[in-house]
SEPAKOL-343095 format. One record per residue (C-alpha): residue in one letter; x, y, z. Coordinates in steps of 0.5 Angstrom, whole numbers, padded with zeros to 4 digits, always signed. Each point is the difference from the previous one (the first is absolute). Example, Ala and Ser with C-alpha at 12.3 -4.5 7.8 and 13.67 -1.06 7.14 Angstrom:
2
A+0025-0009+0016
S+0002+0007-0002
END
This chain:
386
X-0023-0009+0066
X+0004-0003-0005
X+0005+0004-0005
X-0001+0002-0006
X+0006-0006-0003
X-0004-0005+0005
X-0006+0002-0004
X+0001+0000-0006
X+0004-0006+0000
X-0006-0004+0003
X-0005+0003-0005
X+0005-0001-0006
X-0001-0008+0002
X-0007+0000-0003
X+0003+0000-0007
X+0002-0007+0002
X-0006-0003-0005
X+0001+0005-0006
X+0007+0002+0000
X+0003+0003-0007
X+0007-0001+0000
X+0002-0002-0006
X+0005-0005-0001
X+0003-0003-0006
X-0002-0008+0000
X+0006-0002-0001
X+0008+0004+0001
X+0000+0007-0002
X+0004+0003-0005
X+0004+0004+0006
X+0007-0002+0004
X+0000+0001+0008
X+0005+0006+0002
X+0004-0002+0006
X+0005+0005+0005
X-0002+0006-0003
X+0001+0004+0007
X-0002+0001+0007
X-0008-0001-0004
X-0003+0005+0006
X-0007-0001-0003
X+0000-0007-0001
X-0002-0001-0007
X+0003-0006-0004
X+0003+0002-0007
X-0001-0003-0006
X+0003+0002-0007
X+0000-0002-0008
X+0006+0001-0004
X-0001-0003-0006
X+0005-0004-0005
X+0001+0005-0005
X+0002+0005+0005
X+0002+0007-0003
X+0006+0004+0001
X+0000+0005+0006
X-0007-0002-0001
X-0007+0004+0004
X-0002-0003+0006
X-0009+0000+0002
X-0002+0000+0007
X-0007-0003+0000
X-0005+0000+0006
X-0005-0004+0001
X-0006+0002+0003
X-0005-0003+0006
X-0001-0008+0000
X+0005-0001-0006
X+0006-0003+0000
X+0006+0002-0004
X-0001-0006-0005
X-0007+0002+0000
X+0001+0007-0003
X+0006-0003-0005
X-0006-0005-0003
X-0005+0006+0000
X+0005+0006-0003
X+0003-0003-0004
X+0007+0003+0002
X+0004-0006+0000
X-0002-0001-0008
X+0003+0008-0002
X+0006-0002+0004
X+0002-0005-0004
X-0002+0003-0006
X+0003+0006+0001
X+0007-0002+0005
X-0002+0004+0007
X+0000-0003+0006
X-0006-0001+0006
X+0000+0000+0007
X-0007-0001+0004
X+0000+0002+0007
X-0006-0005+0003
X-0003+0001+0007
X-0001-0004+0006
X-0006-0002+0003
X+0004+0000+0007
X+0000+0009-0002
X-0006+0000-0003
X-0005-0005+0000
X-0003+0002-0007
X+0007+0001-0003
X-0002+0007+0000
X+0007+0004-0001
X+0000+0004+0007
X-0001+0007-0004
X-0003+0004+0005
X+0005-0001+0006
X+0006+0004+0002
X+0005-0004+0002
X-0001-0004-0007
X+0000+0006-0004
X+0006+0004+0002
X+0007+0001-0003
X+0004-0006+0003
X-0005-0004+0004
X-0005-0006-0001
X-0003-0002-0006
X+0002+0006-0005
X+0008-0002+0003
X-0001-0008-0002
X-0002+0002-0007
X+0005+0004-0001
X+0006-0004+0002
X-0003-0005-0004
X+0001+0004-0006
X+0007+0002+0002
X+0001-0008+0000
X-0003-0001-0007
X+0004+0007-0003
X+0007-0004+0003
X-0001-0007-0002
X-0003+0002-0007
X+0002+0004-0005
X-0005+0006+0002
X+0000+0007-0003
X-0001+0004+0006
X-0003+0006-0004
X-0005-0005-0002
X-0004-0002+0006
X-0008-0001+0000
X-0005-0001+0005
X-0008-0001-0001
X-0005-0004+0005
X-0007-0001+0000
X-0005+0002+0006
X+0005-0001+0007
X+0005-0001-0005
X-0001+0007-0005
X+0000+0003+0007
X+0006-0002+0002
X+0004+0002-0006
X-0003+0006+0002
X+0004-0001+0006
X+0005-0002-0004
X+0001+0005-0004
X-0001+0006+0005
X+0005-0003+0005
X+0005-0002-0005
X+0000+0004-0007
X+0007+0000+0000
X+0000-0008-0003
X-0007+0000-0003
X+0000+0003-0008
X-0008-0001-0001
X-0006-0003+0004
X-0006-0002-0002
X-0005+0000+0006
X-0006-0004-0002
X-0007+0001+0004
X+0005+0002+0005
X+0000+0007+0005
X+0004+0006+0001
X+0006-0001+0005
X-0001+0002+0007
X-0008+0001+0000
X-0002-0004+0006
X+0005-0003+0006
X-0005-0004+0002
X-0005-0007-0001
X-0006+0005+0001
X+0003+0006-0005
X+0002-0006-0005
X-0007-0002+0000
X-0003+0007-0001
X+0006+0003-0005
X-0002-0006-0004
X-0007+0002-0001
X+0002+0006-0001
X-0001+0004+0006
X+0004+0006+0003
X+0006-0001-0005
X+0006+0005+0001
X+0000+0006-0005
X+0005+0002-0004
X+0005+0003+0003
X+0000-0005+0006
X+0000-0006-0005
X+0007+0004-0003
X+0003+0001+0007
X-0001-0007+0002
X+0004-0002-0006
X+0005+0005+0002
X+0001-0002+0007
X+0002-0007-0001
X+0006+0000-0003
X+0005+0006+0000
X+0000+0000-0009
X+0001+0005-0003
X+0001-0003-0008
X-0005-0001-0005
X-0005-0004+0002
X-0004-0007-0003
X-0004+0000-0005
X-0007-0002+0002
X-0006-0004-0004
X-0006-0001+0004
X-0005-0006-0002
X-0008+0000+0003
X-0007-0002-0001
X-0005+0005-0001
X-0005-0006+0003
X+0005-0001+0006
X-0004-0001+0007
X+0006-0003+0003
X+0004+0006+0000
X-0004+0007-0002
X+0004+0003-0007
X+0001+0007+0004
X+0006-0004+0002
X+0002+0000-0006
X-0002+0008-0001
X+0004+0001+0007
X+0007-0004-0004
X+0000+0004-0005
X+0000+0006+0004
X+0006-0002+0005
X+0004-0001-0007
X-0002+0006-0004
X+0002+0003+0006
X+0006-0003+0001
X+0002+0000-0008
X-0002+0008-0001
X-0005-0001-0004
X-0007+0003-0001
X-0007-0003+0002
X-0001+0000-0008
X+0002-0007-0004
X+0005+0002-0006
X-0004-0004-0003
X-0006-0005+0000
X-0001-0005-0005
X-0003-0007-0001
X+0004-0007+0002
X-0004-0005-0003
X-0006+0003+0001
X+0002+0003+0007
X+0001+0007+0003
X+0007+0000+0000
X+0003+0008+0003
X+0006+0002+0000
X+0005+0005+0003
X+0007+0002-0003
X+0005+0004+0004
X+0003+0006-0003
X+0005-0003-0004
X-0006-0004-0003
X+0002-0007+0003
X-0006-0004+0003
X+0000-0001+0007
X-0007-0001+0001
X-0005-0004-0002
X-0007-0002+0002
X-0005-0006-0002
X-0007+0000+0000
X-0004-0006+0000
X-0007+0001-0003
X-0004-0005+0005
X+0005-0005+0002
X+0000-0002+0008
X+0005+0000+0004
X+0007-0004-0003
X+0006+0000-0005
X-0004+0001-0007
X+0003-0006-0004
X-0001-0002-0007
X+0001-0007-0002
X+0000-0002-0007
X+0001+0004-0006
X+0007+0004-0002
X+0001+0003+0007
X-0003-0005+0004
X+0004-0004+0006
X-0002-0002+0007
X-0006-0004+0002
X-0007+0002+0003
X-0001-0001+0007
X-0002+0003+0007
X+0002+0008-0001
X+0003-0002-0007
X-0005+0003-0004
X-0002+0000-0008
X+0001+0007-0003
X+0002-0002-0007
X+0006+0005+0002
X+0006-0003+0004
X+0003+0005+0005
X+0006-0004+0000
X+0002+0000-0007
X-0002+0007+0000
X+0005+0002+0005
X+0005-0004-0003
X+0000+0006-0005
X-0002+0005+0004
X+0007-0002+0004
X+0004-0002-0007
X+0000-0007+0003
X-0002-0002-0007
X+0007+0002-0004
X-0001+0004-0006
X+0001-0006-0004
X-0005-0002+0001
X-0004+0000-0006
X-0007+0000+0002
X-0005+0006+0001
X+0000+0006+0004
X-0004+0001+0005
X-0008+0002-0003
X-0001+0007+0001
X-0002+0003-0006
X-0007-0001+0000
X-0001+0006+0005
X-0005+0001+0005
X-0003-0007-0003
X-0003-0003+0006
X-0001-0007+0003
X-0007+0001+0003
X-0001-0007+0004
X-0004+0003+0004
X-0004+0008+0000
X+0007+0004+0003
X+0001+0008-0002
X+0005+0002-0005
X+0005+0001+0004
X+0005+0003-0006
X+0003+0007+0002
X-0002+0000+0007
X+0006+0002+0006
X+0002-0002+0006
X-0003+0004+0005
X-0006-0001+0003
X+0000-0007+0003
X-0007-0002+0002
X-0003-0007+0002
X+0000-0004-0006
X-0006-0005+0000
X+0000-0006-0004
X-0001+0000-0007
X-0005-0005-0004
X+0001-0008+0002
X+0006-0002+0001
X+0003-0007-0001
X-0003-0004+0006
X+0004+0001+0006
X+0003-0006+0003
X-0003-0002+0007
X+0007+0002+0004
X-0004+0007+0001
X-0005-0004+0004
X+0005-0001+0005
X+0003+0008+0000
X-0008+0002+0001
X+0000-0005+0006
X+0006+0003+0002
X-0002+0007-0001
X-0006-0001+0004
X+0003-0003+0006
X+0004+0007+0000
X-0006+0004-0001
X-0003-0004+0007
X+0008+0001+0003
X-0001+0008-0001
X+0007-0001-0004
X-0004+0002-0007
X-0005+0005-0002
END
């Protein structure tokens, strides 16, 4: 019988006719990074810096997602535009085919989310490349990622706590809940997700820190089908474990129309924060027009009328206080988006996590989840899936 990487590459020769990766016709805004390390993982390494680079300015690691490109999620996100505006730096770690034929992040395999080895490594002598030929604040490095790539930067942020100041997991998982393609594609649906404490602990074995921890803000659709929201129930968990902080939101207030919770530590600071999607599909919530717009839709890159890159440029201080425009929306309390029938979810805790099914019509999902479903039955059929 074939293996399970033969398989799944085969298999994966089926989006041939509908592939989805997003590519900008024309150059991107982005730079190749070249002699950044030994490169265990072998990923390729873009970045942007822009002309008006700050002093001692931050850096922002961003993490594409399956079947994007680095380019691609610059276009969409919008990153590159808050990083002209504002003086940080960029760096976009890409996939290749050769690790991954869906340009999936390898989230879920031991030796690329270890400490020191495989693709957590190559991403970070990536940054220490840029910190040392840049003028980077080391106490103002961020990482978020969409999907694969909002997973990894909980690989991220668990194995290398010590170099992160925040991360912001969008439509991700929880570190170390699966090891395995077959556990993947279960974890992502929402099953036999790790409790609490096991969530802590793993966080807690990969590193030897003992410091304060990342901030963590947490983006999902409540009409994800693609990877299951108790996902991001079980991140806010491990994280509220980590930070000692009680199930209970410090507060819960309104975003532009969306449920925005928040957890402070006990000297009032903010380390997390949670998004809550009102009906949106599986992708990064973007808006493109208006005084908060930048990025473009696409694949994956959804219309919310909320900017999940603008909002953590503030949520991360990337925004300076100079800048004169408004703060973020949070005045109109409990003044819900409803995009689709969904329960107000204001005062609710971190806790019990059950499976959370789809919420009303989500953004038409792009045909690539037509190949997971064919990969998936294939490892129905193999016995390597349940």
């Amino acid at each position: 019988m074939r293996n399970l990487s033969d398989t799944i590459k085969r298999l994966a020769t089926t989006r041939n006719a509908t592939d989805l990766h997003w590519n900008v016709s024309g150059p991107d805004r982005l730079t190749d990074l070249s002699d950044f390390g030994s490169n265990p993982g072998n990923l390729r390494a873009r970045f942007y810096v822009p002309e008006a680079l700050a002093h001692n300015a931050p850096l922002v690691v961003v993490l594409h997602g399956c079947t994007q490109s680095a380019g691609g999620y610059d276009l969409g996100s919008g990153w590159s535009q808050m990083a002209d505006r504002f003086g940080f730096a960029l760096l976009f770690p890409e996939q290749q085919r050769a690790n991954n034929p869906n340009l999936c992040f390898n989230w879920f395999s031991p030796e690329d989310t270890a400490r020191g080895s495989g693709e957590a490594l190559s991403i970070r002598q990536m940054v220490d490349t840029v910190l040392h030929k840049h003028r980077i604040d080391k106490s103002r490095i961020f990482v978020t990622g969409l999907s694969a790539g909002g997973a990894m930067t909980s690989v991220m942020l668990a194995t290398y706590p010590e170099v992160f100041a925040g991360g912001a997991i969008i439509a991700g998982l929880p570190f170390g809940c699966a090891q395995t393609m077959p556990q993947a594609f279960d974890r992502m649906r929402g099953h036999k997700i790790p409790d609490r404490a096991e969530l802590a602990e793993l966080v807690r074995g990969a590193s030897d820190h003992s410091g304060k921890w990342p901030t963590v803000s947490v983006w999902h659709g409540t009409a994800d089908s693609t990877v299951n929201a108790a996902n991001a129930a079980a991140v806010l968990e491990q994280w509220c474990a980590l930070h000692g902080v009680g199930p209970r939101p410090s507060r819960t207030e309104s975003a532009r129309g969306y449920p925005r919770r928040v957890w402070c530590d006990a000297e009032g600071r903010e380390v997390i924060e949670e998004y809550s999607i009102t009906g949106m599909g599986h992708g990064t919530p973007i808006e493109v027009s208006g005084d908060e717009g930048c990025g473009k839709e696409g694949p994956f890159m959804l219309e919310a009328s909320i900017s999940s890159t603008r909002h953590l440029c503030r949520f991360w201080g990337l925004d300076c206080a100079a800048d004169s425009e408004a703060p973020l929306d949070t005045s109109a309390r409990f003044a819900f988006r409803e995009l689709a029938p969904a329960a107000d979810r204001s005062g609710a805790e971190v806790g019990t996590r059950a499976r959370v099914e789809p919420q009303g019509v989500s953004h038409p999902a792009p045909t690539i989840e037509g190949v997971g479903k064919v990969i998936e039955d294939a490892l129905r059929k193999a016995g390597l899936m349940h």
